[in-house]
Each structure stands twice: as structure tokens, then as C-alpha cells.
C-alpha positions in Angstrom: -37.3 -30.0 -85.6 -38.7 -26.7 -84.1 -37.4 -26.6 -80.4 -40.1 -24.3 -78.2 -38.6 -23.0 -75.1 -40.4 -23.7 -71.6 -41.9 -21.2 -69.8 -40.9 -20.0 -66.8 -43.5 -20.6 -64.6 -42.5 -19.0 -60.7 -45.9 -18.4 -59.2 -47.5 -21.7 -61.0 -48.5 -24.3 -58.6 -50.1 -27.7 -59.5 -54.0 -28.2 -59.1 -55.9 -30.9 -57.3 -58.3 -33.4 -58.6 -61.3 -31.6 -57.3 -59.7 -28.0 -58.9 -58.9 -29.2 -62.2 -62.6 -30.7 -62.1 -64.4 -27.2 -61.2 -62.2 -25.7 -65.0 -63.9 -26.3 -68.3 -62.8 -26.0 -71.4 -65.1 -25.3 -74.4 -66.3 -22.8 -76.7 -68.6 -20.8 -74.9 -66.5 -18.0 -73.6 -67.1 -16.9 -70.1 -66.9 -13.1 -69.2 -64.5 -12.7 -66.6 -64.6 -9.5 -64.7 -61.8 -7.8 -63.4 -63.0 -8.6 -59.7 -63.7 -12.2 -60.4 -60.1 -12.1 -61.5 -58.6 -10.7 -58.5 -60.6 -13.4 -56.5 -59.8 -16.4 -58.5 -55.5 -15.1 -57.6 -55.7 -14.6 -54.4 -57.8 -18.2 -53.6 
């Protein structure tokens, strides 16, 4: 069996109901601007 090391995850932290609702996965691919980036890490 393949063994797949775990990331090291230091700045993860774990998301709330209400956060995990506002992601969404699918196949349209939304454009994320280098701005919209910087607010989505510091938030």
C-alpha cells in the first residue's frame, strides 16, 4: 500500500458551519484576483 505523507499544515485553522457553507465547489472556475486574495488571508 502507497503511504502519502500528511501535510504540514501551521497556519491552517478549522472553519465553521456558516464558512464552510459560503465555499463551493464545482466546475465553474472563479477568477480570483490578487486583491481578493489578500482579503480572503487576512479575514
Amino acid at each position: 500500500m502507497k503511504h502519502i505523507p500528511r501535510p504540514v499544515l501551521t497556519d491552517a485553522k478549522i472553519l465553521t458551519a456558516a464558512e464552510l457553507n459560503r465555499i463551493h465547489f464545482s466546475d465553474k472556475h472563479t477568477k480570483l484576483t490578487p486583491a481578493q486574495l489578500k482579503k480572503l488571508s487576512a479575514s
